[in-house]
HTML snippet that shows the backbone in 3Dmol.js (N, CA, C, O; Angstrom):
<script src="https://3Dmol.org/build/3Dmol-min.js"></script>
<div id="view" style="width:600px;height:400px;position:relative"></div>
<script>
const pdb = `
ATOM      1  N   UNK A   1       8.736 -38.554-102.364  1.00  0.00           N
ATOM      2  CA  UNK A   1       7.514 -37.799-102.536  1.00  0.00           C
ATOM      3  C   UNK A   1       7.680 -36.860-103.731  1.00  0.00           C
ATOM      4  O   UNK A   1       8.627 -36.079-103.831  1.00  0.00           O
ATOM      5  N   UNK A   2       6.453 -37.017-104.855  1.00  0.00           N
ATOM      6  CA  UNK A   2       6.998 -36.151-105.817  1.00  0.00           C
ATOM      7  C   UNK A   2       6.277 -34.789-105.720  1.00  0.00           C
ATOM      8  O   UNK A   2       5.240 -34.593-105.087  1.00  0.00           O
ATOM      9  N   UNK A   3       6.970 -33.869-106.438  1.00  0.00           N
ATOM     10  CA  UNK A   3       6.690 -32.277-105.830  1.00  0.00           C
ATOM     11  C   UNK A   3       5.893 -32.136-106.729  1.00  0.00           C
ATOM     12  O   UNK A   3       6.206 -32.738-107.756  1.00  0.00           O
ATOM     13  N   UNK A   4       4.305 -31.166-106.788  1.00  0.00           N
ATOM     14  CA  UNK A   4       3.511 -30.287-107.660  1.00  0.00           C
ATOM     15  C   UNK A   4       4.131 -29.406-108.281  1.00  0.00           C
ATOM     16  O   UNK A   4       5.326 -29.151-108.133  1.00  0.00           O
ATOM     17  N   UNK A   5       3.570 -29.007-108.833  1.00  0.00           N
ATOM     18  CA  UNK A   5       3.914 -27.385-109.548  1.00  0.00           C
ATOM     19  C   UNK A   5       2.714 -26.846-108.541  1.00  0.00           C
ATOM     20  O   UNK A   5       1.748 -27.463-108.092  1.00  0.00           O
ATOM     21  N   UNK A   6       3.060 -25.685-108.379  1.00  0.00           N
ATOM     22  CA  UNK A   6       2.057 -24.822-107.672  1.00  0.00           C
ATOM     23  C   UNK A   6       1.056 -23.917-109.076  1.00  0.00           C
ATOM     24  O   UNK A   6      -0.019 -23.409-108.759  1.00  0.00           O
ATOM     25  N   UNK A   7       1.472 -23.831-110.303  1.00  0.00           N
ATOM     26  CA  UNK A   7       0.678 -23.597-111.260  1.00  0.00           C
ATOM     27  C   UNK A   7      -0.407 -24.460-111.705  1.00  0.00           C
ATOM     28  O   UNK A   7      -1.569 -24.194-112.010  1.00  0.00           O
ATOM     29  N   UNK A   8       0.252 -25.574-111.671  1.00  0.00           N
ATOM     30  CA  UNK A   8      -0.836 -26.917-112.035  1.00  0.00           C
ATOM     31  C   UNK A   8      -1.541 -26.657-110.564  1.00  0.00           C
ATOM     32  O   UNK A   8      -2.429 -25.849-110.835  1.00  0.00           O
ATOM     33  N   UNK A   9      -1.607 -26.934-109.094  1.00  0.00           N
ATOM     34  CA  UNK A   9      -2.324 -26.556-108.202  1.00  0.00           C
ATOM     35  C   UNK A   9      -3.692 -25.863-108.625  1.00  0.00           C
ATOM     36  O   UNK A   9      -4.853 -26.247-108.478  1.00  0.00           O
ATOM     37  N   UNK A  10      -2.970 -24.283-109.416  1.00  0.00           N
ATOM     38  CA  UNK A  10      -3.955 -23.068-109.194  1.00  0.00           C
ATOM     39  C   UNK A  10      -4.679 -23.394-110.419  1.00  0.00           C
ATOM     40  O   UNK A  10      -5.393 -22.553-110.966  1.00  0.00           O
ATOM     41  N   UNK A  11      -4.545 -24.453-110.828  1.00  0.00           N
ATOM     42  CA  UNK A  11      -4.904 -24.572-111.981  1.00  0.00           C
ATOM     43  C   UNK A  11      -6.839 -25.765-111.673  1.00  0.00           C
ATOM     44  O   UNK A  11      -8.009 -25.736-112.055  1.00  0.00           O
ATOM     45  N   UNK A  12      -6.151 -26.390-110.988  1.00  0.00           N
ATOM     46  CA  UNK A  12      -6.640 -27.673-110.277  1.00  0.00           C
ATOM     47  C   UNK A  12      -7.936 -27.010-109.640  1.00  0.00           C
ATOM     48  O   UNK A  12      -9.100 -27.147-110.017  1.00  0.00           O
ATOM     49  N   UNK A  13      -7.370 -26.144-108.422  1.00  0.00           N
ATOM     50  CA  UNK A  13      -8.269 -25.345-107.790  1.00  0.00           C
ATOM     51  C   UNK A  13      -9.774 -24.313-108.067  1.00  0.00           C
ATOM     52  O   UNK A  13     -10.760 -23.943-107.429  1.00  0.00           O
ATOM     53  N   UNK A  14      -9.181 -24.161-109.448  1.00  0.00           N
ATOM     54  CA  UNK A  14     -10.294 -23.140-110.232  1.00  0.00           C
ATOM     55  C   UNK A  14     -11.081 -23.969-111.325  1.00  0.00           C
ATOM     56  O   UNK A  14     -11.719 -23.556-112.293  1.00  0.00           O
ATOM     57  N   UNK A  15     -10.794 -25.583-110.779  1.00  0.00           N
ATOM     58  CA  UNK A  15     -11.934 -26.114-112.063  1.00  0.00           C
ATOM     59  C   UNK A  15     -12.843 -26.512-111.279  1.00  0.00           C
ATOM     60  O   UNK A  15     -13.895 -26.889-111.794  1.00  0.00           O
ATOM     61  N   UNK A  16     -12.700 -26.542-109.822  1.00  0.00           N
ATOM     62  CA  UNK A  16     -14.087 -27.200-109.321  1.00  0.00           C
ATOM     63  C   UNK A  16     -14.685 -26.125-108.996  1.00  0.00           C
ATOM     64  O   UNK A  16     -14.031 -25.114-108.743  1.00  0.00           O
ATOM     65  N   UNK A  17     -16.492 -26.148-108.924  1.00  0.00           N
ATOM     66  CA  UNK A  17     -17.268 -25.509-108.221  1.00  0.00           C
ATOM     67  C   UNK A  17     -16.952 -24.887-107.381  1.00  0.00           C
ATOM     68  O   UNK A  17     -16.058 -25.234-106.610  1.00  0.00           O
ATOM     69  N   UNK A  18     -17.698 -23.613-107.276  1.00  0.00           N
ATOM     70  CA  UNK A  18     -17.673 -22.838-105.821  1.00  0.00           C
ATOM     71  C   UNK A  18     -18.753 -23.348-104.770  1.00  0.00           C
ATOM     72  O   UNK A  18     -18.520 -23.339-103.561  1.00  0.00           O
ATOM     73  N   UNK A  19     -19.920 -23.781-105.304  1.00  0.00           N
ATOM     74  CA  UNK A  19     -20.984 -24.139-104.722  1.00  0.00           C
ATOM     75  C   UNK A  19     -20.285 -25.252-103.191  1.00  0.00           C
ATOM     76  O   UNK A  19     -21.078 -25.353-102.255  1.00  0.00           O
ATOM     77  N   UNK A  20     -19.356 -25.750-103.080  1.00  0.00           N
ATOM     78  CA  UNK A  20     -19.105 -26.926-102.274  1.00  0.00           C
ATOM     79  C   UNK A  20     -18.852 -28.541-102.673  1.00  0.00           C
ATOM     80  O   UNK A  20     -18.342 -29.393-101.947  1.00  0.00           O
ATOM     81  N   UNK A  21     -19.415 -28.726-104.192  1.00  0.00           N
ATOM     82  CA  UNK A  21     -19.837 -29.709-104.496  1.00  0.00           C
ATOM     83  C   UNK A  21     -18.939 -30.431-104.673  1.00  0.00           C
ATOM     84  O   UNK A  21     -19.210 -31.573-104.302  1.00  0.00           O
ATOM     85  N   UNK A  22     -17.241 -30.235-105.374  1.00  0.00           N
ATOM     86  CA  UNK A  22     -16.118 -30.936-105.391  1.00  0.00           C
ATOM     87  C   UNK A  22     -16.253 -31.538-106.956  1.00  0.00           C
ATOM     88  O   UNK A  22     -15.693 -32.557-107.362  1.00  0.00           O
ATOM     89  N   UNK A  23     -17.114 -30.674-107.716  1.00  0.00           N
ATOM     90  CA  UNK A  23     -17.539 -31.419-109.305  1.00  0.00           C
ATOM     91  C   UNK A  23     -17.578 -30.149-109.704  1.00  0.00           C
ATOM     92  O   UNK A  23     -17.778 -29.065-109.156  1.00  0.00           O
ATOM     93  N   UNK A  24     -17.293 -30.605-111.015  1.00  0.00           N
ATOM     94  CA  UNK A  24     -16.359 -29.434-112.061  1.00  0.00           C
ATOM     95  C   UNK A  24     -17.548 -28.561-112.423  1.00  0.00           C
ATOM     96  O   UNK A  24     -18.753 -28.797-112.326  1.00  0.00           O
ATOM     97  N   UNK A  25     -16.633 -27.059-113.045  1.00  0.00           N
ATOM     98  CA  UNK A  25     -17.456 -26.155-113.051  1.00  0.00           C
ATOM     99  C   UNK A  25     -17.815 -25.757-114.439  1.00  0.00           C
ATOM    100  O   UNK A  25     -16.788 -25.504-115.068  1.00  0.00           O
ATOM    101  N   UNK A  26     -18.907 -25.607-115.156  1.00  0.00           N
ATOM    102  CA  UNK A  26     -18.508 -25.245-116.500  1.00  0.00           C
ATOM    103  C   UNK A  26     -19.335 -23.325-116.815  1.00  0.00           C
ATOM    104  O   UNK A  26     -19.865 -22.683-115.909  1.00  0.00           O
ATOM    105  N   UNK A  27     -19.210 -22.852-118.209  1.00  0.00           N
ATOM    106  CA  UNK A  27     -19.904 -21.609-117.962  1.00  0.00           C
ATOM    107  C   UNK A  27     -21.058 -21.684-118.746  1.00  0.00           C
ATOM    108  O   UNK A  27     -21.234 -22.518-119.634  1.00  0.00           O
ATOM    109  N   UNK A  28     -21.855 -20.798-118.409  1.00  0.00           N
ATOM    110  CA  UNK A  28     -23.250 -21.038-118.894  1.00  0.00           C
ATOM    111  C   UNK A  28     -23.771 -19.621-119.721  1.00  0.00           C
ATOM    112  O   UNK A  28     -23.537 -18.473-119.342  1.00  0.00           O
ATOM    113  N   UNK A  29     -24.140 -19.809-120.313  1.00  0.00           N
ATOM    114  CA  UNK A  29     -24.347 -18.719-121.546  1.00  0.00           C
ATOM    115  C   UNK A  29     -26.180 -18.589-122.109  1.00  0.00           C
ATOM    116  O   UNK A  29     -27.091 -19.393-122.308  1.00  0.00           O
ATOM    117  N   UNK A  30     -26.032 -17.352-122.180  1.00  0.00           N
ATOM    118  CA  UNK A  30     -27.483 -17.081-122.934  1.00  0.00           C
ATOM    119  C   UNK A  30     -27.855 -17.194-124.219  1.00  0.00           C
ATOM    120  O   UNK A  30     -27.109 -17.221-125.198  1.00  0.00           O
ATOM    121  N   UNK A  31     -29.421 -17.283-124.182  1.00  0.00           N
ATOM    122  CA  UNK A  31     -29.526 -17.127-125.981  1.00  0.00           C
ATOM    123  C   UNK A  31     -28.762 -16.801-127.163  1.00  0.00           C
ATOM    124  O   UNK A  31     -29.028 -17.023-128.344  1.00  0.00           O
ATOM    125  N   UNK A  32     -27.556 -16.115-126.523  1.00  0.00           N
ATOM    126  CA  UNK A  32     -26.944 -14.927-127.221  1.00  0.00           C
ATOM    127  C   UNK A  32     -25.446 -15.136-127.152  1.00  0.00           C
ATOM    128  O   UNK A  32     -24.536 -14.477-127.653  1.00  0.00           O
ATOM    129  N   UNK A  33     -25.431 -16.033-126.533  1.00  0.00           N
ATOM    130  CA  UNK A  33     -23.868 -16.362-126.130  1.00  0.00           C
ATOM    131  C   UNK A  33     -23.156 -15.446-125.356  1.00  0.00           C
ATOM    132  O   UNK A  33     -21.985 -15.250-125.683  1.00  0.00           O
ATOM    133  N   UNK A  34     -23.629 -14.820-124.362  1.00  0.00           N
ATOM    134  CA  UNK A  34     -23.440 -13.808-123.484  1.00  0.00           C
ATOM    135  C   UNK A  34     -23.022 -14.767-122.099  1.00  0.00           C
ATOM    136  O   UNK A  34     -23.900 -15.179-121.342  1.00  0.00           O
ATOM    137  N   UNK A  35     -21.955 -14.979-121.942  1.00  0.00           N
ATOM    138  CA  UNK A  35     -21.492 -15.870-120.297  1.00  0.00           C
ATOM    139  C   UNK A  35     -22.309 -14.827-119.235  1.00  0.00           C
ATOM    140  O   UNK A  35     -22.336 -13.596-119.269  1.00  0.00           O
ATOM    141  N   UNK A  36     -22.990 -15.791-118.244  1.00  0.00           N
ATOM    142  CA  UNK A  36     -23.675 -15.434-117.371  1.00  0.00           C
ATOM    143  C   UNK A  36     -23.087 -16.095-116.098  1.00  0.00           C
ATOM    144  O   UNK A  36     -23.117 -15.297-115.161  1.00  0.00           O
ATOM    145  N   UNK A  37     -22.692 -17.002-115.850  1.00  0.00           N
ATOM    146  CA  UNK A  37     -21.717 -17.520-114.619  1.00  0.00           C
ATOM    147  C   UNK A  37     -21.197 -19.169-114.910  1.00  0.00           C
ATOM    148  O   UNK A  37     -21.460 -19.884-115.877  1.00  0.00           O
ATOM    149  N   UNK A  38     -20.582 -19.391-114.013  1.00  0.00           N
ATOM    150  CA  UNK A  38     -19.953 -21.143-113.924  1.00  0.00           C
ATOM    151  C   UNK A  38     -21.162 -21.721-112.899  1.00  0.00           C
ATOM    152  O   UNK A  38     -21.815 -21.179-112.008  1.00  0.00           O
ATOM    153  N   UNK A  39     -21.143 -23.021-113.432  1.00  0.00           N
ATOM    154  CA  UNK A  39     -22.172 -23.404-112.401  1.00  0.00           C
ATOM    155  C   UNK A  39     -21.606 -25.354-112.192  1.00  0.00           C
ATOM    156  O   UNK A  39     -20.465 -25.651-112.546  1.00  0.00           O
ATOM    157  N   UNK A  40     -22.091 -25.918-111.893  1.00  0.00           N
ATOM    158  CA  UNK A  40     -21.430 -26.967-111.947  1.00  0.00           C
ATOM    159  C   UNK A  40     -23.052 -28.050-112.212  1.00  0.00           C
ATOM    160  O   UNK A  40     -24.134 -27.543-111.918  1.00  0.00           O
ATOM    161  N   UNK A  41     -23.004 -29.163-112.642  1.00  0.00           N
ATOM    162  CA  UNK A  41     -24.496 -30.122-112.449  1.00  0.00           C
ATOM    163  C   UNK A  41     -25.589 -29.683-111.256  1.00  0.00           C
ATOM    164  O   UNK A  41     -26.785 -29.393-111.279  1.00  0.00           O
ATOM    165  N   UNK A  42     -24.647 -29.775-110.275  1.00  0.00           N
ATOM    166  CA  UNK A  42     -25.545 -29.970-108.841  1.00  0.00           C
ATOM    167  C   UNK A  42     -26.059 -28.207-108.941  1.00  0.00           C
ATOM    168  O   UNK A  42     -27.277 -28.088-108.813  1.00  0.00           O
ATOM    169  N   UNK A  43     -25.546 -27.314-109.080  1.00  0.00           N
ATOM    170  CA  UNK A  43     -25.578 -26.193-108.524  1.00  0.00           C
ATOM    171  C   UNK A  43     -26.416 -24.948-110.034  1.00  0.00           C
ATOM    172  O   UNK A  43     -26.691 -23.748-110.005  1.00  0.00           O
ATOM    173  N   UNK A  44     -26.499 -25.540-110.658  1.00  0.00           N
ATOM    174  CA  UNK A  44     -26.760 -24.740-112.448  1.00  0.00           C
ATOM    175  C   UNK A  44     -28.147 -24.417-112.427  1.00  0.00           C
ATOM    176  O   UNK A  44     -28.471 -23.458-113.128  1.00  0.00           O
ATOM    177  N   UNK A  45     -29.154 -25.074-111.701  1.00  0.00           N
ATOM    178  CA  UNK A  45     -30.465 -24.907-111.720  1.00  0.00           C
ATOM    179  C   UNK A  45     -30.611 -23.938-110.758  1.00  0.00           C
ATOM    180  O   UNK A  45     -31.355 -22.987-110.998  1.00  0.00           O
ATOM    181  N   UNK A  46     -30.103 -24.003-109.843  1.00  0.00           N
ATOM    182  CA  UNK A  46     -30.378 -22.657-108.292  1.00  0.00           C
ATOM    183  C   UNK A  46     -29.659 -21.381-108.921  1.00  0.00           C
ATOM    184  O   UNK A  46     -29.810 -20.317-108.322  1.00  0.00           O
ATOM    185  N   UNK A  47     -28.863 -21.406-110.123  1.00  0.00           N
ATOM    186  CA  UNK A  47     -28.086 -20.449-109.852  1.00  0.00           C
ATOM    187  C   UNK A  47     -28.873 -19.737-111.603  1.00  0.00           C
ATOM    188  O   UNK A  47     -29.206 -18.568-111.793  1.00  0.00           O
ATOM    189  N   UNK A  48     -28.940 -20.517-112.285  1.00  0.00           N
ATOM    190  CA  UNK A  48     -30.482 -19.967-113.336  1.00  0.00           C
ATOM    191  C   UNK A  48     -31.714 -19.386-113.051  1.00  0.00           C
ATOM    192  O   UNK A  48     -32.307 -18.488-113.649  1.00  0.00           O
ATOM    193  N   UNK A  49     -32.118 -20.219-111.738  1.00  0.00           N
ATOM    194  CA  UNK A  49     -33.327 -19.418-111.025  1.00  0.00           C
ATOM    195  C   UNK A  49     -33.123 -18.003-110.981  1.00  0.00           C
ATOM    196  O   UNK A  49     -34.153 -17.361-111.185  1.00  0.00           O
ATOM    197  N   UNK A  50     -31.901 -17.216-110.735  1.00  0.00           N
ATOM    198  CA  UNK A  50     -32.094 -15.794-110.794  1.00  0.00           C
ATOM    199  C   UNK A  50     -32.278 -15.061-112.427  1.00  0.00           C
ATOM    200  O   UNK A  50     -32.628 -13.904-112.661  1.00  0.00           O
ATOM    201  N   UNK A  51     -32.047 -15.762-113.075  1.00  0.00           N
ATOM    202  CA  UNK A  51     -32.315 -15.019-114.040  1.00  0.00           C
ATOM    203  C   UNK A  51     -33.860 -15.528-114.982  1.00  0.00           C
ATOM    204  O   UNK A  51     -34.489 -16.551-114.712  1.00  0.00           O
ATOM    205  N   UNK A  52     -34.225 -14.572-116.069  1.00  0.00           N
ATOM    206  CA  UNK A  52     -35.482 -14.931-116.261  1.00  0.00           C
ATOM    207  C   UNK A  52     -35.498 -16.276-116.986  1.00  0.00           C
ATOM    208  O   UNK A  52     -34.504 -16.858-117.420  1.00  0.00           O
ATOM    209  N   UNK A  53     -37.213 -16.832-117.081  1.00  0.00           N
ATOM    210  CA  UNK A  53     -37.034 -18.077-117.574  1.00  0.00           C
ATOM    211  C   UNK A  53     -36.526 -18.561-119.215  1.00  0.00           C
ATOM    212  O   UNK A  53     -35.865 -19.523-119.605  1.00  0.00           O
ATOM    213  N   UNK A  54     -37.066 -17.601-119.815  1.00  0.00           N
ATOM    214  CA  UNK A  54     -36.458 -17.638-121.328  1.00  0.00           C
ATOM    215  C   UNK A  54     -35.349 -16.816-121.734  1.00  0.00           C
ATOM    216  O   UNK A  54     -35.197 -16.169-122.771  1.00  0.00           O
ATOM    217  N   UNK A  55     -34.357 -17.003-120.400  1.00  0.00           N
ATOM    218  CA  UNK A  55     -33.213 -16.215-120.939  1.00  0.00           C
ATOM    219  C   UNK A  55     -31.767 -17.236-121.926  1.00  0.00           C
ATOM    220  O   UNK A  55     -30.869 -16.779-122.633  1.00  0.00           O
ATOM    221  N   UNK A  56     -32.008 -18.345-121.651  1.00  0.00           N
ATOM    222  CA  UNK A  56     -31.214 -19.586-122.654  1.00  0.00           C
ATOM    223  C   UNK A  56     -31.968 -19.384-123.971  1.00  0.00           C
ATOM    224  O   UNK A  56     -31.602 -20.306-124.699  1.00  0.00           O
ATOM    225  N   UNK A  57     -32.827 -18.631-124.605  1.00  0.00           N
ATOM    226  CA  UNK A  57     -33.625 -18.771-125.817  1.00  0.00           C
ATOM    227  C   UNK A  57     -33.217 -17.657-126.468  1.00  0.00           C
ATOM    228  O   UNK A  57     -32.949 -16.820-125.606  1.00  0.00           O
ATOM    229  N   UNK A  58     -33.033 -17.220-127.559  1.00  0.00           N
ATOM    230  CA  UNK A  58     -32.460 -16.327-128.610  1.00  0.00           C
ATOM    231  C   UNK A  58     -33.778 -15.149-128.396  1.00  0.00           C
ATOM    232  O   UNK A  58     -34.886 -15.324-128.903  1.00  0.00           O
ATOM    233  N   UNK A  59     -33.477 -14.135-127.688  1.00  0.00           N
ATOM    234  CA  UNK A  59     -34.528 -13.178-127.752  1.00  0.00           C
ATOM    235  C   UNK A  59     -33.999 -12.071-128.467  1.00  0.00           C
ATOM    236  O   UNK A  59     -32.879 -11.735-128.851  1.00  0.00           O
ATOM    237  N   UNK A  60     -35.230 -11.577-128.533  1.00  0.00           N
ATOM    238  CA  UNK A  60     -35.092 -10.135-129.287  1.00  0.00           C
ATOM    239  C   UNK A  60     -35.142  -9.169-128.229  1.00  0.00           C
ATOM    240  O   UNK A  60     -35.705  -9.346-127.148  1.00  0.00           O
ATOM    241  N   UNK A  61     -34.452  -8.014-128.635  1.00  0.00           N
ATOM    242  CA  UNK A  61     -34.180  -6.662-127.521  1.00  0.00           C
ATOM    243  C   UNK A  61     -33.958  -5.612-127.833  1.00  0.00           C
ATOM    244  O   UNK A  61     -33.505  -5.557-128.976  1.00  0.00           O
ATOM    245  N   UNK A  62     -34.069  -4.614-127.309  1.00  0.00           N
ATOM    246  CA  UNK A  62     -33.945  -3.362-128.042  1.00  0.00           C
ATOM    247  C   UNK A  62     -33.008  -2.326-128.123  1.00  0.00           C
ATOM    248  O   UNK A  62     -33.031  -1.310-128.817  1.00  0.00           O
ATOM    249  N   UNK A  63     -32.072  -2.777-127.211  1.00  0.00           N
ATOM    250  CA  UNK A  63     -30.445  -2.405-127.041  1.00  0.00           C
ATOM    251  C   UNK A  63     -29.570  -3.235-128.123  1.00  0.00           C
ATOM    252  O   UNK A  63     -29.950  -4.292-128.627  1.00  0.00           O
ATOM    253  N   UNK A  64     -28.262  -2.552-128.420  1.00  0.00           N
ATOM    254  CA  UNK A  64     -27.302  -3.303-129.531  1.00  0.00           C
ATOM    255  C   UNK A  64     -26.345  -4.632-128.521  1.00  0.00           C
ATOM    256  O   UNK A  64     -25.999  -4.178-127.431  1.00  0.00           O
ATOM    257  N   UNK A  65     -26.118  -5.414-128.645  1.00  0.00           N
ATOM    258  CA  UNK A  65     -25.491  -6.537-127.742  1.00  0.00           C
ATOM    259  C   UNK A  65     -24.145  -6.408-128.466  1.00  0.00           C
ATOM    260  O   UNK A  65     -23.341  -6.581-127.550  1.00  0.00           O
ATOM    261  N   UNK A  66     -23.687  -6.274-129.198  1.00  0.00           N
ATOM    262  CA  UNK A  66     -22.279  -6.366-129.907  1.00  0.00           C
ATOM    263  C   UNK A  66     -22.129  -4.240-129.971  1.00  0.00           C
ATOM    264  O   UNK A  66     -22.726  -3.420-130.669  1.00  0.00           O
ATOM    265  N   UNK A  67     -21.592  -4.158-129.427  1.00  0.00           N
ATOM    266  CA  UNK A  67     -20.863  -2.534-129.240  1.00  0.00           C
ATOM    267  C   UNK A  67     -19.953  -2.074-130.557  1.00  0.00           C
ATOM    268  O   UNK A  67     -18.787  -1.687-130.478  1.00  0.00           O
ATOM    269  N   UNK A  68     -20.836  -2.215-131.962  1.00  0.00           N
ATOM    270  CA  UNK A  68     -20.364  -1.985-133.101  1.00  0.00           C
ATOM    271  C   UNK A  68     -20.183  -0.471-132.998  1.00  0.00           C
ATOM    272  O   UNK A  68     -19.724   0.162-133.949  1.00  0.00           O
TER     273      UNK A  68
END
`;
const viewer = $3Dmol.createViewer("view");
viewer.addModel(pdb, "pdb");
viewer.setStyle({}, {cartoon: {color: "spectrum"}});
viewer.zoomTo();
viewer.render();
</script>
């Protein structure tokens, strides 16, 4: 029986979804390139629903986004 690494394991463990789904997770980003969460195929649309609808679109705002 050949032995794991327990790094490769923790490694293994944190690429799938949290949702349940057992399919990989990737991160999802705004207009702005601002990471907003991991989501996986099945799970990316329920988990966008919380935020607004044109938030994937390059908006304008009135706060500085880069902390120059």
């Amino acid at each position: 029986m050949a032995v794991i690494d327990q790094d490769y394991m923790d490694m293994i463990k944190y690429r799938w979804c949290s949702c349940g789904s057992k399919l990989p997770k990737h991160a999802l980003y705004d207009g702005h390139g601002i990471f907003l969460t991991y989501a996986c195929e099945k799970c990316e649309k329920k988990k966008l629903s919380g935020y607004r609808s044109d938030i994937m679109d390059r908006y304008e705002c009135d706060e500085p986004i880069d902390s120059d």
